[in-house]
Structures are given as C-alpha cells and as structure tokens.
N, C-alpha and C positions, 0 to 999 in steps of 0.2 A: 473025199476032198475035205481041207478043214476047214473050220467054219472061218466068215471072211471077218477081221475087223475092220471096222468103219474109219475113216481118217477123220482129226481132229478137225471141229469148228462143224461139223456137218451137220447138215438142217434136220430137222425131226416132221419133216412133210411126209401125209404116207403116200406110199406106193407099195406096191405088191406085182409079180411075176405070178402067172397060176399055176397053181402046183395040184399033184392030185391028192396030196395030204394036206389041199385046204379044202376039201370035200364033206372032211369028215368033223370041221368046226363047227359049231351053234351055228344056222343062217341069220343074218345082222337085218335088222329090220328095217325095209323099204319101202311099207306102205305109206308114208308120206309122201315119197316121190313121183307117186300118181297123182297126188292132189295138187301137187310144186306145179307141175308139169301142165296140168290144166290153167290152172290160173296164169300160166303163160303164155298159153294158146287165148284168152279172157279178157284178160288186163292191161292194156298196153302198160298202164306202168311197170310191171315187172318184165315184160318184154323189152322196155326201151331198159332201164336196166341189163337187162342180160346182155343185150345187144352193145352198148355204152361198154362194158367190159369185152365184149368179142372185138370191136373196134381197137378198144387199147390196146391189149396181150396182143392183136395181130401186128401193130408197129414195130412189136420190139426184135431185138435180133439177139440167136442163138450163137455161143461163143465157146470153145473149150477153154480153162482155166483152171488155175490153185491159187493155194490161203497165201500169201507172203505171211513173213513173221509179224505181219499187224490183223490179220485176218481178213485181210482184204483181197476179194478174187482177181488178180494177173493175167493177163491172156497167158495162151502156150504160144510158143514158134509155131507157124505155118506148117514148118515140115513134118511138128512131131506128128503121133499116130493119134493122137486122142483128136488133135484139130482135123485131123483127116476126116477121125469117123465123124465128127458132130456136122462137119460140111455137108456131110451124105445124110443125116438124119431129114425124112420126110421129101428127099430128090433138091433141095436144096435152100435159096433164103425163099421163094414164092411160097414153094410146099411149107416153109415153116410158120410161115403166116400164117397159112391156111389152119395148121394146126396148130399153133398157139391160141388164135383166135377160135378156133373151135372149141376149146375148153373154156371159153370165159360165158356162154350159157351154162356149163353143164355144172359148174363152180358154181354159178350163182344160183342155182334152178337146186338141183339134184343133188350139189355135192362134192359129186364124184361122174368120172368118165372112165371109158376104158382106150385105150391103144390098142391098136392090131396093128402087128407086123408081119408082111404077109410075101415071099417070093414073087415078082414079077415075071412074068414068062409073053414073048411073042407068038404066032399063030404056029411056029416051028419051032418051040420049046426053045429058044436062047435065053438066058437070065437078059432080065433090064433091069434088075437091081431090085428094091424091095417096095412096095404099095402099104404107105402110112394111111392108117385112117383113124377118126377119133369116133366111136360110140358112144350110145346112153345107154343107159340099164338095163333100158328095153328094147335094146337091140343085142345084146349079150345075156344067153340064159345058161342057165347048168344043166346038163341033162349026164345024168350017171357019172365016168370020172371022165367026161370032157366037156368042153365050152362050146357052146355051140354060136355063134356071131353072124345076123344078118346084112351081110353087103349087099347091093346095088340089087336086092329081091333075092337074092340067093343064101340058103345055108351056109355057112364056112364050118366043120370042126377043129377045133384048138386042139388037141393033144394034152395033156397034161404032164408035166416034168415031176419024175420020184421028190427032185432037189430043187429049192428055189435058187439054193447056190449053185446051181450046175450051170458049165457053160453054156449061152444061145447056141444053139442046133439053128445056123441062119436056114435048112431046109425044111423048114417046121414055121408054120403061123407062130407069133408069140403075140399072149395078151398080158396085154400092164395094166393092172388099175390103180387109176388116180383118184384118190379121195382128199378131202379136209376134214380129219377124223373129229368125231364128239368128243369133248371132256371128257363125259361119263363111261363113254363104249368106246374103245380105239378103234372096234371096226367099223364102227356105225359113220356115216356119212354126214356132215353138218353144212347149213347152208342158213345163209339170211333169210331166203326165202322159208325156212323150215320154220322158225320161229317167228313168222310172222304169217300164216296159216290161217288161223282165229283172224284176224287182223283182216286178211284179204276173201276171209268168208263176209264178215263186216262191210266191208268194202261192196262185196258185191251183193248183197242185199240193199243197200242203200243207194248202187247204182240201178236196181230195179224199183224201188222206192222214185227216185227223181225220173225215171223212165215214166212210171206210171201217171207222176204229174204233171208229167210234159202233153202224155197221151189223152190226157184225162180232159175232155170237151167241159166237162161241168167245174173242173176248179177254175180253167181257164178263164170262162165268159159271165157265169152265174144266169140269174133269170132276172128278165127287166118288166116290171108292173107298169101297164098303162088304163085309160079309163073307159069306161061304156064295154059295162056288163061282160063278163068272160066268156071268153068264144077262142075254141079248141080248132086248126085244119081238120076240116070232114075227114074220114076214109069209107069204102065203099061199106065196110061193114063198121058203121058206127054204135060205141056200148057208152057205159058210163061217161061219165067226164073225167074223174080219178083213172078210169084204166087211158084214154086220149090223151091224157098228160105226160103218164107214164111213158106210151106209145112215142109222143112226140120229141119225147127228152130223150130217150133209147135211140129212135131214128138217129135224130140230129148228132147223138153221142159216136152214132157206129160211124153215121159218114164223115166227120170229122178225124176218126183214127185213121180209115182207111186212107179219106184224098185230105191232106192236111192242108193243102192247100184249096180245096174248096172254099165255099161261104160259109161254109156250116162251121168250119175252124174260126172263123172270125166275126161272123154277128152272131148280134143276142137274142135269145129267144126270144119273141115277143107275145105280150099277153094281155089281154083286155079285163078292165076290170072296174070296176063303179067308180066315179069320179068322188065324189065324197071320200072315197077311202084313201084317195091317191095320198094325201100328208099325214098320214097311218102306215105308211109301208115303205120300207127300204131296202134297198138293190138285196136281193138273196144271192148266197155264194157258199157253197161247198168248200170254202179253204180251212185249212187246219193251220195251229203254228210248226205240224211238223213239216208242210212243205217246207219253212225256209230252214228248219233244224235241219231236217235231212241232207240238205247241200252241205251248209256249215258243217255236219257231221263227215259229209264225205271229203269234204276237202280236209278236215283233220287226221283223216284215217289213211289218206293220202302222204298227209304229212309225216305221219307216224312212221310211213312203211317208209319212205326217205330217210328217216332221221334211222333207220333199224339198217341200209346198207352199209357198205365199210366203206363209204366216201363219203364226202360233203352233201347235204342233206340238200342244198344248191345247185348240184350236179343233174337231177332228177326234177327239181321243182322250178328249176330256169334263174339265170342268174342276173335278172332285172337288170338294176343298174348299177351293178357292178362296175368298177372303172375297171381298166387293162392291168393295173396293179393288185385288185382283188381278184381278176381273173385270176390272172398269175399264182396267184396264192393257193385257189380255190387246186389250182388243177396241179400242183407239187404239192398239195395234200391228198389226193385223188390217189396219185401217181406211190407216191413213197405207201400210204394206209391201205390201198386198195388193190392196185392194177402189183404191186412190186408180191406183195404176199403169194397173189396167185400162180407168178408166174415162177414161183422159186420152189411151188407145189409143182408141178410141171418138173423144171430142172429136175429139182430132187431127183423124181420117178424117173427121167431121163441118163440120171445118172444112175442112180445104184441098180437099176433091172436092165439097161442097156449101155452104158459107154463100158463102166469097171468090170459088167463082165465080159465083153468082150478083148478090154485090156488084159485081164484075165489069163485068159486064151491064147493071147499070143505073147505070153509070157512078157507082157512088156514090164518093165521094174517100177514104175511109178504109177502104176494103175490107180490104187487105191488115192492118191493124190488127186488124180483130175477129177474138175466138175465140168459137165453142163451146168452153162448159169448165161444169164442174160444183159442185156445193155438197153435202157430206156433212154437212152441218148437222146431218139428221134423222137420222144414224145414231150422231152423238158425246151425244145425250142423257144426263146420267148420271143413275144410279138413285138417286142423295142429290141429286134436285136440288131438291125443299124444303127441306131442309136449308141448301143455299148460298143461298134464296130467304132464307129466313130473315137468314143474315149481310149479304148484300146490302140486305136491306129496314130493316136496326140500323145500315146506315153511310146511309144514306138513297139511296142508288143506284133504288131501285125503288119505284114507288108500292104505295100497299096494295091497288088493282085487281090487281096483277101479282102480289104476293104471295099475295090470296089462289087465284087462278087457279094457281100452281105449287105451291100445295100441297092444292088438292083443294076448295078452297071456291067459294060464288057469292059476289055482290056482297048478295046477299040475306042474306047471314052479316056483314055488317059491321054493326056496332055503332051502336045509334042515339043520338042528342046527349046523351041525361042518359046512358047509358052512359061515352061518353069522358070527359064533365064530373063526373062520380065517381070514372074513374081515372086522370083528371089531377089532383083534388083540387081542382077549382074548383066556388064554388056553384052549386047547386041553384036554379031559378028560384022555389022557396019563402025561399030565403036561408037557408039551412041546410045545414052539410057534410054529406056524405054518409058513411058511413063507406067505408073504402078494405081490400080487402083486397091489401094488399102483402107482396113476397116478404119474407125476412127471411133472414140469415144462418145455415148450414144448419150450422155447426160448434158445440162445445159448448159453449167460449169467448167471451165476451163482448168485440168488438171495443175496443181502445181508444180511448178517446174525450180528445179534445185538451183540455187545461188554462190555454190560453191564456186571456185575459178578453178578450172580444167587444169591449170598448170600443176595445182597443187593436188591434185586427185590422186594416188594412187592407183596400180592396175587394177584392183578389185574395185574400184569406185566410179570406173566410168558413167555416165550420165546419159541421159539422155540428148544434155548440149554439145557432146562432142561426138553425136552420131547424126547422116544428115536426119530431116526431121518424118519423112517417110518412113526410116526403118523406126524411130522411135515410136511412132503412131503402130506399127507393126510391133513393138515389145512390148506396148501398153495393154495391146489387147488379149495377147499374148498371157499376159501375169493375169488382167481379170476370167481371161478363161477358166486362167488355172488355180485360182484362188473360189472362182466361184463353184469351180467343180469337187473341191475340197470342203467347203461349206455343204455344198448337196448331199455329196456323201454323206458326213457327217451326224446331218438331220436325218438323215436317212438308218443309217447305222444305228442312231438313238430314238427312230420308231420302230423299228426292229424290238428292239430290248422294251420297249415300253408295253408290245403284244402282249409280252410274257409273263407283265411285270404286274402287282396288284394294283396301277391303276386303272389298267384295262380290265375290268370283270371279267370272269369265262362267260357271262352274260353275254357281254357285249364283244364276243371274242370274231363272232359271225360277222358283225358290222365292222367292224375292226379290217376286216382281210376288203373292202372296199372303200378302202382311204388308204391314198401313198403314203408309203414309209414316210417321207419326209413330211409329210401333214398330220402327222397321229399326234404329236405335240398338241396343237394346236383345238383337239376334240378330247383329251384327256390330261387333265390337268398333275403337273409335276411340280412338287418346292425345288427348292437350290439343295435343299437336304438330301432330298431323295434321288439329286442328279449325283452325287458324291455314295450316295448309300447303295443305288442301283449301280456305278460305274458307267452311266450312260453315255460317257465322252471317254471314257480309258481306250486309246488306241484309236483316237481321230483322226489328232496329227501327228500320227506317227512319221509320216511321208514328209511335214511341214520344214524340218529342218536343211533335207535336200533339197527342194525346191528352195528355199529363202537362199543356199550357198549360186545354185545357179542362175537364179537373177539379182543377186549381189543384194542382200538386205540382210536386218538384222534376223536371227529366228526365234529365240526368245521375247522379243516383240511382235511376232510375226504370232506366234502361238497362245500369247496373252490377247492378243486383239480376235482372233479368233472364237478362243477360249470363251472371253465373256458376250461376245455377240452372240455366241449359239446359247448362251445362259440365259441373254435377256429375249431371247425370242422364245424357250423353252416358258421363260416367268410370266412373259405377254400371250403367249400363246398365240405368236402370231407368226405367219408364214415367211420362210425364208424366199425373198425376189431377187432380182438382177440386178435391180439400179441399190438397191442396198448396199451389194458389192463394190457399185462404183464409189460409193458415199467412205468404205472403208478402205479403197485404194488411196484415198485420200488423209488417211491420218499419218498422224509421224513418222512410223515406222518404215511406210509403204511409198514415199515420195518418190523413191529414188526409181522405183518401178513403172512411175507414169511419166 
C-alpha cells in the first residue's frame, strides 16, 4: 500500500496505531509517570486539576468535518460516511463523554493515554458493535511483539499490525496512543504535571512540615511557670525530677496527638515554682519562625503549580471576587489555552489511526479530507445570556419562541391577542382603546418638545406632536434604549482594546479580567491621544447612522454627540449611567426623538 499523505492544515498532535515494528524503537522514558501518578492519588491539587479538565473535555461534542478554503473545520452532511462513522465512535454522544473526559486526567497526569478498540460480542457471539475504553500506561504493557491491555481485571492481547498504514482489521483489538509529545523527544510523553515534579515534592514536604505543627502539643500550648516551689505529678515509680518532666511533657504530648480533642490539646502544662522568680520568667514556647514560613511557603508552592497549568492560575486557586464578567473571561481563556488543545490531541489521534483509515477501506474519495474535530459550544454558555437574548430579540435577530426559551419562560407565557393589541395601542374588537400602560421618562425633567407647526413638517419630520402622546412616551423610550445601548457597547468595545493595550500592564492583566469591559476606562487611565493612537472608538458607531434615519434625526450629529461623550468619560474616567443618557436625549440634535 503507499504511503498515506496527510491533508492540508492538519494538526501535528501525536497519535500512533501499534505496530509491531514499533517494538524494535528505543523504549521512551516513563519513569516520571509513576511519580505524576502518585502525587495524584496525594494532592488534591493536582487531582482537582486533572478532574477540572475531565469535567471540560466531557462537555464537548464529537463532530465529522473539513478545512473550507479559510481553514476553518465545516461539519459534513449527516449522510456522508465519515459522519456516520464518528456517530459510532465510543456507542455514541454519552460514550463520547465518557471518553473525551477520560483523557483529560491522563493529559494532565501522564501525558499520554491509550485507546482500545475492542469487538463487542453477546453471550451468543452476535456483534453489538465495538467496546471503547481509554487506559493509562499502566494498564497497557508490551510483552514481546504484542500489547498486552488490562480491562475490567482481565488480560486482553492486541496483536500488532506489520503496517501502521494498513487497514483496521475491525476483528482485531486496536490500540491508539495518545500522547502530547516533548519538544526535545517526540516520543517521550509531556505534561504540566511532569515539570512541576520537584515543585510538588516541595509541596509535600511542607504539607508534612505544617502537619507536624498542627500535631505538635508543645508548639501549640508551651509551658506556663507558676510559684511555690516545683512539684512534678507523682508516678508510681518516681526518679529524678529532669527525667518527671520529661515524662510529663511526652505524656501530655502523646495524648494530645492521639485524642485532639482531649484536655491535654488545650490546657497548659502547669508548674510550680518559687514566687520570687515569678517576674524572672516568661511564657516558654517551642515555636520557630519556620512555623508561619512553612504555610507561607506552601501556599506559594501552591501558587506556583497553578500558575505552571495551561489555564488561569484562577481556575485552581478560586476565583474570589471575581465579577460575572471576569468569570467570563477567566473561563474563554480556560477554554480556548487549555480545554481546546487537549481535545484537538484526541481528534487528531481519532482521526488519522481511526476515521481516514477506515475511509480508506472503503475506498471513499475524500477520506484524507475528513476530520474528527470537536464543538465547545456547550461549555462557552454565558451567564448573561438572557440579557443578550433580550438585545438580540430589540434588533429582531431572534423570534420571541427563542427569547422566551433563553430566558426562562414557556410558550405558554406568551401574550394572548387583546394583550399585544393593547400594547401596541390598536383597537379592541369592542372598538374601544384600551388603556396602555407605557414606560415614560425616568428623569425629573420634562423632555423638550419641538416647536415646529406640523403643517409645515415634511414626511421624514414627524414629531412627536402629531402623534397621540402615548405612543410618543413609547418612541422616547424607545430611542433612549437604543442609544443607550449603543453607548454601552461602545465602552465596552473600548475596554476590550484597552486589555491589550499598554495601559493595562501584563501585571495587572489578572485584575483586569474582573472589571466589566465597560468600566476598565475608569481603573486605567487613557489621554485623547491614545484614544486616536490605540483606535479605541474606530467602529462604534458604525450602526449610528441607521438608527439616526429610523427615528428621523440628524446622524452626523448624532455621531459627534456620542463621539465626544465617550471622550469625556474615557478623560474623567468616569462610568458610563442611564440618566446620562437621558441628559443627552436632550441636546440639539436629539429633540426630535423625545
């Protein structure tokens, strides 16, 4: 068979199929993966890590697809064959959970994982299709030219293939190994946890260090001097008064480790001693300054192994007070840096050791085209997303099925016909208005209202006085919605770019993802220079012009009033509010809208 070429854009993730002429390469060296493995079994922190990424990878969903000419993965049709087979990978979207999510320990732990692909059979040999499982190292060994693979306490032999390009034999076990190869070795297996080894030896010395001073009766309590003559508790065989001392502090020490909650954990030795001496002596105490180093130490060493995974160092050390918009941030860096890498490690191997060649196989023409590749769709959900349902369903993007479905309602909550035909302001089938209860203007100020005489208006100039005053109260709030919704943007769009931008330090890049876009003005200071030099405002209002023709105003004044408010608030550094809005419905330009 000839050798396969790879199709263009294809990832460089490895995988490997076994072969038995990979028997006779250098063995790649794994004794780190003993020690990964332990300190996961050890450490919650690197457990809850590994676990954090098994949780993620399991959300996602497995999809067949190709490059369009931007390089951007396309689903296939339902019908074709590639979507067929990827439907079946692992018995379906549950099983793939399963297995996605099982490879986000062995990625962060190990490395590397293996696949078995294995015939299913009933108690009367009928195929039920094929039994996916994900192992670790150490459940996959080599013994002479096959693999040998522990399932559910039993042996399995793998067979090895002459050809790694050779067609799947689906009657045959097949093993895929999944690695995220070393820089330095492509075969060798790399992981965060690998390189941070020393770090969580560290670590766990200093978690037996603060163990021992938690444990420890004499750092705790110390010894307390009291007066008239020292006097030791008798025991039946009494000796010295040095060895009674000893005696007493050792007691007291053991039963305190054993029952912590006894007395012995919490009162002080007590001790008799000549009163004269009494303002001669003070409180004795076994403490060092490396008790409080020790903590301090470990909570750095903590830190360290956070800031050494491929996510937000946040994610593992808790995200305090974070607002919903730093969350946000924190977890579509998570997502794209961390969770996205691993799971295109995955594809990869799903693709070039099992879809292309079973495309292969059945001579389909575009084998080498398709990928397995994946969709984090369900894990970029954000938590204001009724909120955006809301702006989306004001520019008409969205039916009100969708709208009320995102934010929490049935269909059974939508509004029956004299409803809407009351708060659209049209008759009632008695012919009779209805009364309307409409927003109205929330400031204390009385909008101005235009002076023009209606006769001489043109169509494009109608007013507000020649509409009754209901529906006007209805277009006023109408424009401030949408003006102020264009403002928010805005600020928003220009603390975006301001992340990025050398006012915000990479210092202060952490603190930064916990403050709303529209408020990073306001903690990081911009000139007028730098809003021109950075383009902070290029493509605001782009939208402003359309909006100004449909509620009848001018748009070049509409874009200069804008323009320099978002200036003078960028220059004050002060936050963009609501009734500000109303204060700018009110200048020149804007009358004709209130």
């Amino acid at each position: 068979m000839t050798a396969r070429t790879r199709p263009r854009g294809e990832l460089t993730a490895s995988a490997a199929r076994y072969t038995a002429r990979r028997l006779r390469t250098k063995p790649v060296d794994g004794s780190w993966q003993e020690r990964a493995w332990l300190f996961y079994d050890e450490t919650p922190e690197v457990r809850f890590a590994a676990r954090w990424y098994s949780n993620a990878m399991g959300r996602a969903l497995l999809f067949a697809g190709r490059r369009d000419e931007k390089g951007k993965v396309v689903p296939l049709p339902a019908g074709h064959r590639a979507a067929e087979l990827v439907a079946e990978i692992a018995g379906g979207p549950d099983g793939q959970a399963q297995l996605l999510g099982g490879f986000g320990p062995h990625l962060t732990i190990a490395g590397e994982g293996w696949i078995i692909v294995r015939p299913k059979e009933d108690s009367r040999g009928n195929a039920l299709g094929a039994d996916w499982r994900v192992l670790s190292t150490q459940e996959v060994k080599q013994q002479g030219t096959k693999l040998v693979a522990e399932i559910d306490g039993e042996e399995v032999a793998i067979p090895g293939a002459e050809d790694e390009n050779a067609p799947l034999d689906t009657e045959d076990p097949v093993a895929i190994r999944v690695w995220e190869s070393h820089p330095r070795r492509h075969l060798e297996a790399d992981s965060a946890v690998r390189s941070a080894l020393g770090l969580l030896e560290e670590l766990k010395l200093l978690n037996a260090a603060v163990a021992a001073i938690a444990r420890s009766r004499l750092t705790g309590r110390g010894i307390v001097l009291v007066p008239q003559g020292t006097k030791f508790p008798t025991t039946p065989n009494q000796g010295d008064e040095e060895d009674d001392l000893i005696d007493v502090l050792m007691t007291v020490a053991e039963t305190a480790y054993k029952e912590p909650d006894s007395a012995a954990a919490t009162v002080p030795i007590i001790l008799e001693v000549p009163a004269d001496q009494i303002p001669n002596i003070k409180r004795l105490t076994f403490e060092s300054d490396f008790d409080t180093l020790a903590i301090q130490l470990r909570e750095e060493a903590i830190r360290r192994f956070a800031n050494g995974l491929e996510v937000p160092a946040e994610i593992l050390l808790g995200q305090g007070d974070i607002n919903h918009w730093g969350q946000w941030a924190l977890k579509d860096e998570a997502i794209t840096l961390g969770v996205e890498p691993k799971l295109a490690t995955v594809t990869h191997a799903l693709t070039t050791q099992y879809l292309q060649p079973l495309l292969e196989a059945e001579d389909v023409a575009d084998a080498l085209d398709c990928l397995v590749w994946y969709d984090t769709s369900p894990l970029r959900v954000r938590t204001n997303r009724a909120e955006t349902a809301l702006k989306v369903h004001e520019a008409g993007a969205i039916s009100d099925a969708a709208l009320r479905r995102e934010t929490g309602f049935t269909d059974t909550d939508a509004p029956t016909e004299e409803e809407r035909r009351r708060r659209q302001g049209e008759q009632a089938p008695d012919g009779q208005q209805q009364n309307q209860q409409l927003p109205v203007d929330e400031s204390n100020a009385e909008p101005e209202q235009p002076t023009t005489d209606p006769a001489e208006q043109g169509p494009g100039d109608q007013t507000a006085a020649t509409v009754p005053v209901d529906v006007a109260a209805l277009r006023y709030q109408t424009v401030l919605a949408a003006i102020d919704g264009v403002i928010h943007n805005a600020m928003c769009m220009v603390g975006e770019k301001i992340r990025v931008k050398p006012a915000c330090p990479r210092s202060e890049r952490g603190r930064s993802r916990e403050i709303a876009p529209g408020e990073l003005h306001t903690h990081f200071p911009v000139s007028d220079e730098q809003v021109d030099q950075w383009h902070l405002l290029i493509g605001a209002w782009d939208r402003v012009p359309e909006m100004a023709q449909r509620y009848g105003f001018e748009a070049e004044c509409l874009i200069d009033t804008l323009d320099n408010y978002a200036r003078a608030l960028i220059a004050a550094r002060m936050k963009h509010t609501y009734e500000e809005t109303v204060r700018l419905l009110r200048s020149s330009c804007l009358r004709l809208a209130a």
